[in-house]
N, CA, C and O atoms as a printed pandas DataFrame, in Angstrom:
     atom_number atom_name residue_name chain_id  residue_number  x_coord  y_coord  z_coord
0              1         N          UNK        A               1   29.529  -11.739    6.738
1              2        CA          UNK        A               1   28.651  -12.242    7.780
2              3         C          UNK        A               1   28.295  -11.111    8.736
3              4         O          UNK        A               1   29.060  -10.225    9.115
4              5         N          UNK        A               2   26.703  -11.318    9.147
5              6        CA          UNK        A               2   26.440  -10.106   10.080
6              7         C          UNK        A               2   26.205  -10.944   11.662
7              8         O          UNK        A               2   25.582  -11.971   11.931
8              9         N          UNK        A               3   27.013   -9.986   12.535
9             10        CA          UNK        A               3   27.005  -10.889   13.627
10            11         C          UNK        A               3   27.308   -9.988   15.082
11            12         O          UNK        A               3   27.862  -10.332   16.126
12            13         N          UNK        A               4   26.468   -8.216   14.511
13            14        CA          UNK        A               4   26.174   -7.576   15.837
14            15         C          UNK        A               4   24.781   -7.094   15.334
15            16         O          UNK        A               4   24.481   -7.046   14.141
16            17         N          UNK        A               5   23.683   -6.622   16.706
17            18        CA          UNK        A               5   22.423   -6.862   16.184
18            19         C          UNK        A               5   22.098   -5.325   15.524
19            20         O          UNK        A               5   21.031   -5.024   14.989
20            21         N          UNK        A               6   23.359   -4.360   15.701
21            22        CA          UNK        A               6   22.814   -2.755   15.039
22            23         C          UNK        A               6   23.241   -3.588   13.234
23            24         O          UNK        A               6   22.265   -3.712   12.493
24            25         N          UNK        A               7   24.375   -3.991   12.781
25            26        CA          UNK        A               7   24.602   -4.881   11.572
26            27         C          UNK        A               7   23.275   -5.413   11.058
27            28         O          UNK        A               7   22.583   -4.885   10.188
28            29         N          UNK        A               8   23.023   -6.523   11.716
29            30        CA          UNK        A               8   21.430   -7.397   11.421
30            31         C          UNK        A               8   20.460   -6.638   11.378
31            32         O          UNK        A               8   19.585   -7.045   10.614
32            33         N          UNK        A               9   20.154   -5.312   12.085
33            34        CA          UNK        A               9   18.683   -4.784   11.862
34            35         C          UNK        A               9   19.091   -3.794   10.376
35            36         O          UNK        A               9   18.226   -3.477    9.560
36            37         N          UNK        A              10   20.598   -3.398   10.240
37            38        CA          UNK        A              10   20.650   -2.887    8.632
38            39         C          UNK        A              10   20.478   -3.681    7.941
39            40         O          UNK        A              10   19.481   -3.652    7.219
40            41         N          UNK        A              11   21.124   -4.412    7.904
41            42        CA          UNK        A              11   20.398   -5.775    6.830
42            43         C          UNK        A              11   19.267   -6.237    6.554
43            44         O          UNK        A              11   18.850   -6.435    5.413
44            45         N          UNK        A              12   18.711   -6.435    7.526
45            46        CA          UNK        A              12   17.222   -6.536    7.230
46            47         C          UNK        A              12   16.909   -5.143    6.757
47            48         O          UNK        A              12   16.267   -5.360    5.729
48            49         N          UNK        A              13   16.986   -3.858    6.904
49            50        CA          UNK        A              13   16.693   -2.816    6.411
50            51         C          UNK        A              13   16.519   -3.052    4.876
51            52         O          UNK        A              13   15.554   -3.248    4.136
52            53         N          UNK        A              14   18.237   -2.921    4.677
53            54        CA          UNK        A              14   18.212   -3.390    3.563
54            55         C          UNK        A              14   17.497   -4.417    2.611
55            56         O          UNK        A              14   17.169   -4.114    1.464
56            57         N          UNK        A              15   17.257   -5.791    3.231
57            58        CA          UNK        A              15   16.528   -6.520    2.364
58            59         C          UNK        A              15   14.970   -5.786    2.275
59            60         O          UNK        A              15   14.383   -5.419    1.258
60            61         N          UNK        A              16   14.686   -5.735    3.173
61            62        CA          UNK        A              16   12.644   -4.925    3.101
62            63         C          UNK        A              16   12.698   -4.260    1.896
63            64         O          UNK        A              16   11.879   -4.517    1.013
64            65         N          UNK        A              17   14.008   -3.014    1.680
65            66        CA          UNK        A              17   13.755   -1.872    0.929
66            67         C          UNK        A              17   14.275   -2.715   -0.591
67            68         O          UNK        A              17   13.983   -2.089   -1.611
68            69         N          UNK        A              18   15.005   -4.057   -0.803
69            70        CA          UNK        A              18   15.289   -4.818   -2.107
70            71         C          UNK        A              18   13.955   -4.932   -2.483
71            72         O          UNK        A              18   13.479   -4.394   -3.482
72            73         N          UNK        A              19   13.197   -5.798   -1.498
73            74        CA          UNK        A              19   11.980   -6.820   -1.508
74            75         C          UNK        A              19   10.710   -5.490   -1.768
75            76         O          UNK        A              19    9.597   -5.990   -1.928
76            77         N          UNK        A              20   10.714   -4.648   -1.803
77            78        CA          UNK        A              20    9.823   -3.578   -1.727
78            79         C          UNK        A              20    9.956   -2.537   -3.263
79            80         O          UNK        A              20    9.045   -1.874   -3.758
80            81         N          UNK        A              21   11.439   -2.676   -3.786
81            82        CA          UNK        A              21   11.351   -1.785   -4.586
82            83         C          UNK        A              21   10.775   -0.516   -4.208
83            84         O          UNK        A              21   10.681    0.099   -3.145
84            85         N          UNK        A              22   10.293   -0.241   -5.829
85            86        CA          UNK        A              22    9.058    1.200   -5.963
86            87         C          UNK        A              22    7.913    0.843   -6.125
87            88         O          UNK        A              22    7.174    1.730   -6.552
88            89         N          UNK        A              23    7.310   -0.449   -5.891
89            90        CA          UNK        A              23    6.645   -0.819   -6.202
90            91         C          UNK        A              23    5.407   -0.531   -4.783
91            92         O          UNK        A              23    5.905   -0.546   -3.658
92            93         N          UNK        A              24    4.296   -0.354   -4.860
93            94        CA          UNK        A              24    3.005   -0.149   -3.591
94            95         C          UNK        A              24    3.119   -1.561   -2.663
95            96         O          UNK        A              24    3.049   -2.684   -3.160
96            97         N          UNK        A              25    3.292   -1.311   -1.331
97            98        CA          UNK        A              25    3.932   -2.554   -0.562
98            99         C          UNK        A              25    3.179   -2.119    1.035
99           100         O          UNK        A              25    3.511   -1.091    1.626
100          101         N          UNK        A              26    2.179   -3.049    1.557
101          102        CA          UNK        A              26    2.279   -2.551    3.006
102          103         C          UNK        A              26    3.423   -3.918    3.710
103          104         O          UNK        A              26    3.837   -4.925    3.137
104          105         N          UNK        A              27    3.689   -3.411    5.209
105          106        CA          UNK        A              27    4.857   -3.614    5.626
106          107         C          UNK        A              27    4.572   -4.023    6.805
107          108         O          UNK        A              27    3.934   -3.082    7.276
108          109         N          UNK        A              28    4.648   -4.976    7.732
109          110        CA          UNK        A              28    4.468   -5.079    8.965
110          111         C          UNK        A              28    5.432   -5.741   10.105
111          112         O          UNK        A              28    5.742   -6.927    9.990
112          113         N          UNK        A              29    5.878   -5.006   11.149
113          114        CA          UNK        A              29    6.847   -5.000   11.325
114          115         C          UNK        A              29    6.730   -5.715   13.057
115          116         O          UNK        A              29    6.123   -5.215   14.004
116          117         N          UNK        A              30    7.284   -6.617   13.045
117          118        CA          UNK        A              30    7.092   -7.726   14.196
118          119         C          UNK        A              30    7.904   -7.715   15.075
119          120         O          UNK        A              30    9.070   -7.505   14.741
120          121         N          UNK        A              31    7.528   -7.979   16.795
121          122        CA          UNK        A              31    8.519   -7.771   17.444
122          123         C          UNK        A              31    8.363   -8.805   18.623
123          124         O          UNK        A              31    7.332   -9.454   18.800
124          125         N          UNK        A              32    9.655   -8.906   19.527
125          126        CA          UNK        A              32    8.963   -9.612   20.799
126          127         C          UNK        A              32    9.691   -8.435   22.397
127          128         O          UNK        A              32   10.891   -8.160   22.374
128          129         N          UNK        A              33    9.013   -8.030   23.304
129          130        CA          UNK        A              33    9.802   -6.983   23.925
130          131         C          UNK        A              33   10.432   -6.215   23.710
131          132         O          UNK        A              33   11.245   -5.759   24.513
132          133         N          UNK        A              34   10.258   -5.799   22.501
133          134        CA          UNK        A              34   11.237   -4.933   21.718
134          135         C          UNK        A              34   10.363   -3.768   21.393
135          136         O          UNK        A              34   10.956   -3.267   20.438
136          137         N          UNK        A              35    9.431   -3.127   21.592
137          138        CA          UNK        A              35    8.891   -2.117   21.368
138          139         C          UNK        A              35    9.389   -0.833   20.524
139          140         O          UNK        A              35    8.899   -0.589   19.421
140          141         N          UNK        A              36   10.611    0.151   21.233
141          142        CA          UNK        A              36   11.182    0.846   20.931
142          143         C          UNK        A              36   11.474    0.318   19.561
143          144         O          UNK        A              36   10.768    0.538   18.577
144          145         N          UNK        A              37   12.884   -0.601   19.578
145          146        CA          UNK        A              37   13.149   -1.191   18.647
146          147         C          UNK        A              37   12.857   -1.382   17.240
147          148         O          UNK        A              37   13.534   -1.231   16.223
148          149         N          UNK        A              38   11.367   -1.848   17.510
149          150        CA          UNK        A              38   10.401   -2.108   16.406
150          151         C          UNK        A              38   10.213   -1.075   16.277
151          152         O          UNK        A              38   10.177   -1.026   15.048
152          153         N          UNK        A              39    9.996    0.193   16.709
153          154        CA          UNK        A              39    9.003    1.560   16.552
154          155         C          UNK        A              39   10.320    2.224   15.318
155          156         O          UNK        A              39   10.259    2.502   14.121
156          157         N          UNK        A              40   11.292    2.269   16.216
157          158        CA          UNK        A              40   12.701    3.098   15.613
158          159         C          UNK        A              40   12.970    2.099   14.102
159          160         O          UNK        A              40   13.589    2.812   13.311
160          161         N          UNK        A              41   12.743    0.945   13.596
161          162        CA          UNK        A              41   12.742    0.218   12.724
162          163         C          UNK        A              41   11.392    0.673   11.417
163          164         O          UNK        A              41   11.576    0.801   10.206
164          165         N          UNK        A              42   10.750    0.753   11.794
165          166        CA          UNK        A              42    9.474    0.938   11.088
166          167         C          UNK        A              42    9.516    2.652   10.925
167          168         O          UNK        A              42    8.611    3.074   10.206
168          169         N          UNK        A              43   10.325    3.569   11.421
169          170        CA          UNK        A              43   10.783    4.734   11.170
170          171         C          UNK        A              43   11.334    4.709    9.696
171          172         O          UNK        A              43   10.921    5.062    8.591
172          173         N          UNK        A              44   12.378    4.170   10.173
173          174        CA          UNK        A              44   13.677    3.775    9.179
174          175         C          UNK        A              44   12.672    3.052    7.708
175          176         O          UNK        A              44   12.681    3.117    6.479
176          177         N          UNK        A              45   12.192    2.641    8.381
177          178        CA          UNK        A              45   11.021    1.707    6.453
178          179         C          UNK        A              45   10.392    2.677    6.551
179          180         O          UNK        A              45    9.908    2.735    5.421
180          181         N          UNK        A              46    9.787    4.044    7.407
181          182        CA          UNK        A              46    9.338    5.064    6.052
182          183         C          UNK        A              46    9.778    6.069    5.267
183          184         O          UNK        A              46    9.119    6.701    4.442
184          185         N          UNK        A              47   11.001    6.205    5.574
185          186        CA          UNK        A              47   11.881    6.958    5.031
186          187         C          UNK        A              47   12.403    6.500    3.816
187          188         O          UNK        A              47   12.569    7.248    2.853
188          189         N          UNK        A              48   12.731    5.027    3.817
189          190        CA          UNK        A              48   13.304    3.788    2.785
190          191         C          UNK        A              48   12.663    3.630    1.653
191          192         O          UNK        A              48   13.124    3.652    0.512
192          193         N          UNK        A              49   11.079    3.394    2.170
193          194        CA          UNK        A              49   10.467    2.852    1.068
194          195         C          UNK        A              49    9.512    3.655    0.253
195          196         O          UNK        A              49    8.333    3.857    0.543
196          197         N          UNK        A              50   10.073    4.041   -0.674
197          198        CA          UNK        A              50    8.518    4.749   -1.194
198          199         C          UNK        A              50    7.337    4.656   -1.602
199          200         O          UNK        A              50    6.522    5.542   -1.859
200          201         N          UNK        A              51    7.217    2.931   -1.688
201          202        CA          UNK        A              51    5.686    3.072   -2.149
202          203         C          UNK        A              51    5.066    2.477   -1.142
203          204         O          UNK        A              51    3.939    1.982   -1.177
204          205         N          UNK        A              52    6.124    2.541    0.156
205          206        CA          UNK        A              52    5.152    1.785    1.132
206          207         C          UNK        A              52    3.863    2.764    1.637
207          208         O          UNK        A              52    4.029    3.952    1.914
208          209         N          UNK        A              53    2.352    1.974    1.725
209          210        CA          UNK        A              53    1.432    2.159    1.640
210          211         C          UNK        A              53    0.274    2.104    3.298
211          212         O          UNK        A              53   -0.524    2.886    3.815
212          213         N          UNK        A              54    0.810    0.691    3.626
213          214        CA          UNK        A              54    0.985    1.137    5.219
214          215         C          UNK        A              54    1.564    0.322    6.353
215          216         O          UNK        A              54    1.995   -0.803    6.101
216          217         N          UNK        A              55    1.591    0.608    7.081
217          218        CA          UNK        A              55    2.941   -0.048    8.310
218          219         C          UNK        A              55    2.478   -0.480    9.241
219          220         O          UNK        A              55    1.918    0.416    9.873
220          221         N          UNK        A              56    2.358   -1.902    9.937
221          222        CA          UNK        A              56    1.866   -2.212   10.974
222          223         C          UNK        A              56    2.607   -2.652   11.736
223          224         O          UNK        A              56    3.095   -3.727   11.387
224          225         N          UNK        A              57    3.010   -2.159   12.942
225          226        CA          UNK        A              57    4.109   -2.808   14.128
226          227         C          UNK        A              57    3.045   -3.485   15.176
227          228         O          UNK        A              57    2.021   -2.975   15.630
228          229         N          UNK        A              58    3.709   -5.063   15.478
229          230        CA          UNK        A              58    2.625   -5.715   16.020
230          231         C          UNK        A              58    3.847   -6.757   16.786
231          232         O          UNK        A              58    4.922   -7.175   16.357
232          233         N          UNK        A              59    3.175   -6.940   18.038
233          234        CA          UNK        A              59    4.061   -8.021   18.853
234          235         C          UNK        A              59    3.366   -9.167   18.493
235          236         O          UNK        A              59    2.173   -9.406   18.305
236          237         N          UNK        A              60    4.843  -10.115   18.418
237          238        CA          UNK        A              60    4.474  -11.825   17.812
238          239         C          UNK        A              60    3.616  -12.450   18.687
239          240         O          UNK        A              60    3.540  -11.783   19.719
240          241         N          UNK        A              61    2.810  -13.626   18.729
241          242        CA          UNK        A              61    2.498  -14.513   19.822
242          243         C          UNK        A              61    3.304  -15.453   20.364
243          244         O          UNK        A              61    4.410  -15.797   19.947
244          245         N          UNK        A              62    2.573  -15.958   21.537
245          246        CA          UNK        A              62    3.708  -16.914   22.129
246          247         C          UNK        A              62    4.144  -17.915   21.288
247          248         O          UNK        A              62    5.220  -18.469   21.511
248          249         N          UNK        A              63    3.406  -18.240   20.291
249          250        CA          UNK        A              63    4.164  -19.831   19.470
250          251         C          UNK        A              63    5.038  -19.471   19.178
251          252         O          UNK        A              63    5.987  -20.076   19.678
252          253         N          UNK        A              64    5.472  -18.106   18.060
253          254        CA          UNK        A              64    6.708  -17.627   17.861
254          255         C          UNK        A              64    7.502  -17.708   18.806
255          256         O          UNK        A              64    8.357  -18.575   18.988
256          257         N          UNK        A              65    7.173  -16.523   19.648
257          258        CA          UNK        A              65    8.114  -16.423   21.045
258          259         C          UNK        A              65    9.246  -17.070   21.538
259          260         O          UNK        A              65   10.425  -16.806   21.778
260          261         N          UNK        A              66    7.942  -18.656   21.649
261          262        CA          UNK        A              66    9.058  -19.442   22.790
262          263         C          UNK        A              66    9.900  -19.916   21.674
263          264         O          UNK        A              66   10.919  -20.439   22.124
264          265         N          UNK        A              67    9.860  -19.925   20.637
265          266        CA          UNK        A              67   11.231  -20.220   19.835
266          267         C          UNK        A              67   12.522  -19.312   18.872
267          268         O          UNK        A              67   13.453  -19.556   18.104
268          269         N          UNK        A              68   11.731  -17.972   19.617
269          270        CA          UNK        A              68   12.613  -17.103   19.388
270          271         C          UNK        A              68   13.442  -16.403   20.815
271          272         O          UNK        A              68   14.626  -16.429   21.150
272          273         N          UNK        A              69   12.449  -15.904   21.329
273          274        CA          UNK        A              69   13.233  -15.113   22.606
274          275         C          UNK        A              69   12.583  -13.742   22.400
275          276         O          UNK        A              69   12.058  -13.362   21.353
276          277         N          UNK        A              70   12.708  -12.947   23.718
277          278        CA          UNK        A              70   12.964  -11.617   23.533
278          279         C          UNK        A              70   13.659  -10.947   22.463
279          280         O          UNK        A              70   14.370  -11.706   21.804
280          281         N          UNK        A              71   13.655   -9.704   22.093
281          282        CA          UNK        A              71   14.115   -9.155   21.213
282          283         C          UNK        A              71   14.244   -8.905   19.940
283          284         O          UNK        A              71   14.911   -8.003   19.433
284          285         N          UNK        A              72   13.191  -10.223   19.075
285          286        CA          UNK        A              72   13.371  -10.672   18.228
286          287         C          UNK        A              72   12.602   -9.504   17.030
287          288         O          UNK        A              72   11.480   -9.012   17.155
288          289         N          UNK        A              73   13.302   -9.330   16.212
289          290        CA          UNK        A              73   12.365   -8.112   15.195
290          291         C          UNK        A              73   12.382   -8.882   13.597
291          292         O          UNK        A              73   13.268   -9.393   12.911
292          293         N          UNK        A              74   11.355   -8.725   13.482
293          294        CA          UNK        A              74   11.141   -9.425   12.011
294          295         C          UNK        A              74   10.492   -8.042   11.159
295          296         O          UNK        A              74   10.158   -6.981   11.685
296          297         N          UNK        A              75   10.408   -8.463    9.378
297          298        CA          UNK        A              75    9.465   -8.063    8.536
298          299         C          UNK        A              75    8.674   -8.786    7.821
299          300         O          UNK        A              75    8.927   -9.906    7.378
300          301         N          UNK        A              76    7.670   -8.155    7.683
301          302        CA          UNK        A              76    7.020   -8.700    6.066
302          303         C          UNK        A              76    6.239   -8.031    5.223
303          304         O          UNK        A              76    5.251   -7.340    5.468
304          305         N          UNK        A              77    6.867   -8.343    3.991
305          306        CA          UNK        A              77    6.777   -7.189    2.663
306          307         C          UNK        A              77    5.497   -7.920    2.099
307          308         O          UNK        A              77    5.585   -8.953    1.436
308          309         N          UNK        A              78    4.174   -7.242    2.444
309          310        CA          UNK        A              78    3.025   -7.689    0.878
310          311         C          UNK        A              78    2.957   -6.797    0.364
311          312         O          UNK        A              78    2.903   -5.696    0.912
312          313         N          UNK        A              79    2.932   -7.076   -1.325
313          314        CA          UNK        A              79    2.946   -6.287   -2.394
314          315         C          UNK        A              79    1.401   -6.138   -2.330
315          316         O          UNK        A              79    0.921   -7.028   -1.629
316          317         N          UNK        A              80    0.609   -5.413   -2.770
317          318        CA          UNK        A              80   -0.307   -4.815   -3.035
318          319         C          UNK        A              80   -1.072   -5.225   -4.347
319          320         O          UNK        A              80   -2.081   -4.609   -4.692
């Protein structure tokens, strides 16, 4: 079980770079007040992934938001 948030953002690392293979993948990488966060994350996926193609870091809207909170960092892998 992962249950500190430097743990959870490897994990998710990890899953992007499963879900991504070698295969051509853009990547977009979601955040809420988390700027840095997201920036230093989407680092880490270009180093990871190799066929990623291109990377978009973008803050969520409020619908998300109010049912997440601050801080919140997501991905999502489309294959190409």
């Amino acid at each position: 079980k992962v249950r500190t948030s430097s743990k959870a953002i490897a994990r998710l690392q990890e899953i992007v770079a499963e879900r991504a293979g070698t295969s051509e993948v853009d990547i977009a990488v979601h955040h809420l007040a988390a700027p840095d966060r997201a920036a230093a994350f989407a680092d880490r996926l270009r180093e990871r992934v190799p066929g990623l193609m291109d990377l978009h870091v973008s803050e969520v809207g409020a619908v998300i938001g109010a049912h997440t909170g601050p801080g919140l960092l997501g991905a999502v892998v489309s294959p190409r």
